[in-house]
ZADO-1210 file (C-alpha; in nm, 4 decimals, padded with zeros to 6 digits):
<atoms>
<atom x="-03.3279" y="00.3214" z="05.4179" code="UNK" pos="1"/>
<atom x="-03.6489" y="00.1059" z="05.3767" code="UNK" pos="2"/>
<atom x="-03.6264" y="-00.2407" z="05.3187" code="UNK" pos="3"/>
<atom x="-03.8031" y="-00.2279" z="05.0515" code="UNK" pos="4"/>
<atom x="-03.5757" y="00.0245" z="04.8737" code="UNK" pos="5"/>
<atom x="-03.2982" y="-00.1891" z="05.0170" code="UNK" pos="6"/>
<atom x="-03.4246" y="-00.5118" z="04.8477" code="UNK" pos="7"/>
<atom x="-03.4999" y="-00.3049" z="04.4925" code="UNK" pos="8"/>
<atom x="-03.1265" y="-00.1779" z="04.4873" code="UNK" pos="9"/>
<atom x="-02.9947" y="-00.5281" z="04.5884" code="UNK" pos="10"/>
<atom x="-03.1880" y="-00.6456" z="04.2970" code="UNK" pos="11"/>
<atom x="-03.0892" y="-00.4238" z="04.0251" code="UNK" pos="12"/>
<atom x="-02.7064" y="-00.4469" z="04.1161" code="UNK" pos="13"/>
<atom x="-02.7690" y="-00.8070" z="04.0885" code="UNK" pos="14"/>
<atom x="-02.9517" y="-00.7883" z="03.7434" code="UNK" pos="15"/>
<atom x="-02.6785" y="-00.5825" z="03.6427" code="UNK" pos="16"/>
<atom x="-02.4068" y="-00.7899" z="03.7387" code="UNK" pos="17"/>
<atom x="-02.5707" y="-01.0883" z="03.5030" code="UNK" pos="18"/>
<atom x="-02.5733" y="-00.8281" z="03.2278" code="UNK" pos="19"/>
<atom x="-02.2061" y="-00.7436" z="03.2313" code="UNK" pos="20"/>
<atom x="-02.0956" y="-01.0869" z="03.2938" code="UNK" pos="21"/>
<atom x="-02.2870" y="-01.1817" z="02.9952" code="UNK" pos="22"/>
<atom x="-02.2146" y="-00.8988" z="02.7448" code="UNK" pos="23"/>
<atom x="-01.8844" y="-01.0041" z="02.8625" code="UNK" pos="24"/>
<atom x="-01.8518" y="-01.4047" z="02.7265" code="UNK" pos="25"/>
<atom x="-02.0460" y="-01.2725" z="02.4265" code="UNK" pos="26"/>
<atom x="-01.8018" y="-01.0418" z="02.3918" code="UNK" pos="27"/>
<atom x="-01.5145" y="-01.3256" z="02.4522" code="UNK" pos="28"/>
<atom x="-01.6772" y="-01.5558" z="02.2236" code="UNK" pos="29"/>
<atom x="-01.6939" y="-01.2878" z="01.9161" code="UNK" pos="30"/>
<atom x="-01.3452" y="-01.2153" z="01.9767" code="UNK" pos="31"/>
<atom x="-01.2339" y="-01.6056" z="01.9621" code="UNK" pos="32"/>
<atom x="-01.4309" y="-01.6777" z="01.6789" code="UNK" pos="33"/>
<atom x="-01.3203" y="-01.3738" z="01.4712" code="UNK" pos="34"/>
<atom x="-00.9628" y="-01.4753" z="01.5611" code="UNK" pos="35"/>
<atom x="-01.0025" y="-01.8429" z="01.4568" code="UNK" pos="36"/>
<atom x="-01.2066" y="-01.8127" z="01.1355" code="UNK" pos="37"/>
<atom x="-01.0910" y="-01.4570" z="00.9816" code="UNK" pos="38"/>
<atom x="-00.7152" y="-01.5236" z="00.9170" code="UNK" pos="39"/>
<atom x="-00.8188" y="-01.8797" z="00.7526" code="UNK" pos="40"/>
<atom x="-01.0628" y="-01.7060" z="00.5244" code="UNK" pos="41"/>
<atom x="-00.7878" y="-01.4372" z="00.4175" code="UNK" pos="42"/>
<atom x="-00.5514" y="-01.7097" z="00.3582" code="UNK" pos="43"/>
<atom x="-00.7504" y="-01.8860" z="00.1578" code="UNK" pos="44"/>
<atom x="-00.8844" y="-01.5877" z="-00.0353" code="UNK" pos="45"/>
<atom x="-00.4847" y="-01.4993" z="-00.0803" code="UNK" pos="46"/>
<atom x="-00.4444" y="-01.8640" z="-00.2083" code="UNK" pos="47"/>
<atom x="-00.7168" y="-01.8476" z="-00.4315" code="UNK" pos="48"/>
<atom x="-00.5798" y="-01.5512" z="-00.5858" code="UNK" pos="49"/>
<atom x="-00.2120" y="-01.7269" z="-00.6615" code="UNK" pos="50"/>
<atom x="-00.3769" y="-02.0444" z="-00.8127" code="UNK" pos="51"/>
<atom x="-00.5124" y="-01.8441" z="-01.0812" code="UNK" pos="52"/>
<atom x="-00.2129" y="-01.8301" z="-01.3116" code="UNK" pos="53"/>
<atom x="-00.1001" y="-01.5054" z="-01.4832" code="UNK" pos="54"/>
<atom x="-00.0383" y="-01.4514" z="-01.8314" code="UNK" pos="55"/>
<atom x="00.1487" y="-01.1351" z="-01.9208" code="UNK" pos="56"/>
<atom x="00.0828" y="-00.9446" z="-02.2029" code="UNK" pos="57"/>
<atom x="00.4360" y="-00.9369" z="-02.4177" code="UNK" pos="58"/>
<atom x="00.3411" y="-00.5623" z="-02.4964" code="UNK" pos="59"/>
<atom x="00.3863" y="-00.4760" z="-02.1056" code="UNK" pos="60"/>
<atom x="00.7471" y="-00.5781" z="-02.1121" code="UNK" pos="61"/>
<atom x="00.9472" y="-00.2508" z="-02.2415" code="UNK" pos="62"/>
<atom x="01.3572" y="-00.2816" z="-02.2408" code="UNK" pos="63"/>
<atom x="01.3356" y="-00.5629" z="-02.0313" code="UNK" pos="64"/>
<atom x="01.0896" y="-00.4374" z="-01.7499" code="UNK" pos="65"/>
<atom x="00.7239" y="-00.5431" z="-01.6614" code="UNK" pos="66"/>
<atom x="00.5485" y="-00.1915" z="-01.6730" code="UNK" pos="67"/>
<atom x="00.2696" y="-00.2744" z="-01.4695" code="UNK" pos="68"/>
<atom x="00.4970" y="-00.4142" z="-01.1679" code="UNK" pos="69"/>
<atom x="00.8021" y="-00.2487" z="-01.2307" code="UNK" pos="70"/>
<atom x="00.9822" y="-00.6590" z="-01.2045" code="UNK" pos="71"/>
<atom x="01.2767" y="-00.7632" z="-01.4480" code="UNK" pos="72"/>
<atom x="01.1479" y="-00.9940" z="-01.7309" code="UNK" pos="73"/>
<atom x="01.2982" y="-01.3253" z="-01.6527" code="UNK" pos="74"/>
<atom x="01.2301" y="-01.7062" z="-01.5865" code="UNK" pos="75"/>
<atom x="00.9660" y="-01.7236" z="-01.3233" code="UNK" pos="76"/>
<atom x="00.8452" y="-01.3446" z="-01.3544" code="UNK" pos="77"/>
<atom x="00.4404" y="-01.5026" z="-01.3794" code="UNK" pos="78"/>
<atom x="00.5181" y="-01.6922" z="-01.0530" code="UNK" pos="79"/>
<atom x="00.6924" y="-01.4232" z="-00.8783" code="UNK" pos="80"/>
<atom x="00.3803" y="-01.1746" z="-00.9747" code="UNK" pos="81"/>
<atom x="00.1262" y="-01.4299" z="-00.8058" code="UNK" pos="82"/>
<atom x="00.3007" y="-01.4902" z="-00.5411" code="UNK" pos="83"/>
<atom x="00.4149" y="-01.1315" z="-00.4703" code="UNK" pos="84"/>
<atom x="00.1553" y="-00.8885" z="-00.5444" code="UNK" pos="85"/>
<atom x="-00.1081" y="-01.0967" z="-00.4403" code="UNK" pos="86"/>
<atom x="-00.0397" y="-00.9652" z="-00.0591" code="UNK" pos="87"/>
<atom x="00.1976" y="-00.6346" z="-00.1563" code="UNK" pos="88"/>
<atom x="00.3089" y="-00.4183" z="-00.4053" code="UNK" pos="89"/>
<atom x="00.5833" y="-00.5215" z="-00.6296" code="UNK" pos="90"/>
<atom x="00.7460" y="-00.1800" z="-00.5215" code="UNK" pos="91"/>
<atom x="00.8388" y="-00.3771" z="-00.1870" code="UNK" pos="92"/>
<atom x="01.0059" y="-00.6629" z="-00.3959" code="UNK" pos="93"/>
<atom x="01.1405" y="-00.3869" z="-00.6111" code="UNK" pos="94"/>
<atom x="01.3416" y="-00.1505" z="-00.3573" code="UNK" pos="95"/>
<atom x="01.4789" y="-00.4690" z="-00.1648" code="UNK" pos="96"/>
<atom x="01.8223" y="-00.6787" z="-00.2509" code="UNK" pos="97"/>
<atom x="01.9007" y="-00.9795" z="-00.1064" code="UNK" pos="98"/>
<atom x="02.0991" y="-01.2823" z="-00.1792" code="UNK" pos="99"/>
<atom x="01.9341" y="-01.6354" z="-00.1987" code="UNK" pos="100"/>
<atom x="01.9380" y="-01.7049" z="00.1819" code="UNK" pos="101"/>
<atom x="01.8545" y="-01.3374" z="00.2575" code="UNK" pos="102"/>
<atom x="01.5237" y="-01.4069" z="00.0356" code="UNK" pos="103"/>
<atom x="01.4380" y="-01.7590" z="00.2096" code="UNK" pos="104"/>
<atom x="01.4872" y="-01.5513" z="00.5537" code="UNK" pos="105"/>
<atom x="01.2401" y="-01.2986" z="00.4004" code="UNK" pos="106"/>
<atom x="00.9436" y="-01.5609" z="00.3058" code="UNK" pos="107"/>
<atom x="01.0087" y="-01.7642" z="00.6198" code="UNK" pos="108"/>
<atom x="00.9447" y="-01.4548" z="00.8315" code="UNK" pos="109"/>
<atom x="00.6548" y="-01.3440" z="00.5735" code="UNK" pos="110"/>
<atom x="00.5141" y="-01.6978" z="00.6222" code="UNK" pos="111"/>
<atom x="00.5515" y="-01.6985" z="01.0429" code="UNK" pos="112"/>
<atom x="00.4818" y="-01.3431" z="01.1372" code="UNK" pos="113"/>
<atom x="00.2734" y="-01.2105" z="00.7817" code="UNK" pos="114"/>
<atom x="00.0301" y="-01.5256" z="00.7065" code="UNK" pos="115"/>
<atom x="00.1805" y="-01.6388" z="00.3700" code="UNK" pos="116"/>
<atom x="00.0996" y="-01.9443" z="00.2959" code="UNK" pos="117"/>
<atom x="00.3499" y="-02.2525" z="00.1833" code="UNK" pos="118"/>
<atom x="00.4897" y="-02.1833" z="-00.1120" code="UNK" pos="119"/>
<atom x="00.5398" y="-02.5523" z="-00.2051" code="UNK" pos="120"/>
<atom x="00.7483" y="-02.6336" z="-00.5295" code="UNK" pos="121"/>
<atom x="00.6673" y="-02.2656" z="-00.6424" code="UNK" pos="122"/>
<atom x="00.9515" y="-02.1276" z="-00.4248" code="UNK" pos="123"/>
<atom x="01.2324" y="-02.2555" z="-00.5293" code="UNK" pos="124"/>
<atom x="01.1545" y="-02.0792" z="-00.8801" code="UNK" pos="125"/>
<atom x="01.0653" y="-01.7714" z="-00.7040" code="UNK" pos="126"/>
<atom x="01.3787" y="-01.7763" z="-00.4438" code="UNK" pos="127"/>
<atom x="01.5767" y="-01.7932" z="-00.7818" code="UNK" pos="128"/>
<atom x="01.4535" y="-01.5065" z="-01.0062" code="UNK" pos="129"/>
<atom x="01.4939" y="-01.2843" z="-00.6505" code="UNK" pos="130"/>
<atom x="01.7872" y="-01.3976" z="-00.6411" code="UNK" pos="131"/>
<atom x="01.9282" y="-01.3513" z="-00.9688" code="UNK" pos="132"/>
<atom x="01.7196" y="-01.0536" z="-01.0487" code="UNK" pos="133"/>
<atom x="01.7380" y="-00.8884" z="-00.7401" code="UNK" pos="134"/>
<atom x="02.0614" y="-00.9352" z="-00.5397" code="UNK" pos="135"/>
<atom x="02.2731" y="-00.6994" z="-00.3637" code="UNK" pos="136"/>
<atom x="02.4233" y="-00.4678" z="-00.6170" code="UNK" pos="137"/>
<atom x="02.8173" y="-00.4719" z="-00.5898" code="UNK" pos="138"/>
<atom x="03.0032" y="-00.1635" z="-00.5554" code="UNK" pos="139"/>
<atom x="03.3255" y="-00.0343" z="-00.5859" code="UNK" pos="140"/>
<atom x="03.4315" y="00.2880" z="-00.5652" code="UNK" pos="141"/>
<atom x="03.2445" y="00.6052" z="-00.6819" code="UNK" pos="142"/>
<atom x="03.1781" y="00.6457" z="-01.0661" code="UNK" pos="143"/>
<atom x="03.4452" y="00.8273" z="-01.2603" code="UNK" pos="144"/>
<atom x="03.3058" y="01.2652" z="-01.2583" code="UNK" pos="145"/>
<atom x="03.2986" y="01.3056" z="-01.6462" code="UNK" pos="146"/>
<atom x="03.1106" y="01.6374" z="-01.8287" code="UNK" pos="147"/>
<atom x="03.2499" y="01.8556" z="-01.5751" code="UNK" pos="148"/>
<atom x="03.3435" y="02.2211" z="-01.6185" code="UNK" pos="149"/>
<atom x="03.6751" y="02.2989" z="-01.4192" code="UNK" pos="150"/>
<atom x="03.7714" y="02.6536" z="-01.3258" code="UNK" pos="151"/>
<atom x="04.0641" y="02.8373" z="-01.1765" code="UNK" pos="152"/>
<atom x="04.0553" y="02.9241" z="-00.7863" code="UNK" pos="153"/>
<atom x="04.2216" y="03.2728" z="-00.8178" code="UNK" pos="154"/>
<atom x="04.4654" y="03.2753" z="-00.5522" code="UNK" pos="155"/>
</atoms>
């Protein structure tokens, strides 16, 4: 090959190597600041949304249950809707029973692996409506079978 060719090509690889390597750190720096600033902002958006304090309407409470969540009316019920549904549906809450340790196991690993934030002196009111509302459900045997029609097996 010429030189000249030679030199040209040697050139443009370099050039090209600068442009990589710097799409590259922009690249790295996007990424790091994305990661550093984005989960504060949600967290504090999520905050936001929990210091504004709910007032239910008494109308949404039918036989005991908030319609619009589905929760049991009971002490702490505006807390636990703040709290809750600010980050998932009450249908989560809802379908889940757990005693009062098995709920403080369930915000601890919301708050290490999920983002939620520190409950402060909100959680002990909210560990105790889960717990009283929403425990495990004890169980004996099977319900007696009543309103049953019983026929004869001809032999």
């Amino acid at each position: 090959m010429e030189p000249e060719k030679e030199e040209f090509r040697s050139q443009v690889k370099l050039i090209y190597r600068y442009l990589v390597m710097t799409l590259v750190l922009i690249a790295a720096v996007f990424i790091g600041v994305v990661t550093i600033l984005i989960p504060k902002e949600i967290n504090s958006e999520y905050q936001e949304i929990v210091t504004n304090e709910v007032n239910i309407d008494p109308s949404e409470i039918v036989d005991g249950i908030h319609i619009p969540t589905g929760f049991q009316e009971g002490d702490g019920l505006p807390i636990v809707i703040e709290a809750c549904t600010a980050c998932h549906s009450a249908k989560l809450v809802t379908q889940n029973r757990a005693t009062r340790e098995g709920w403080i196991g369930m915000i601890r690993w919301m708050q290490q692996t999920q983002n939620l934030w520190d409950l402060g002196e909100d959680e002990e009111a909210i560990v105790k409506y889960l717990a009283t509302y929403y425990a495990p459900e004890q169980k004996g045997r099977r319900e007696i079978l009543t309103n049953i029609e019983w026929y004869d097996l001809d032999k």
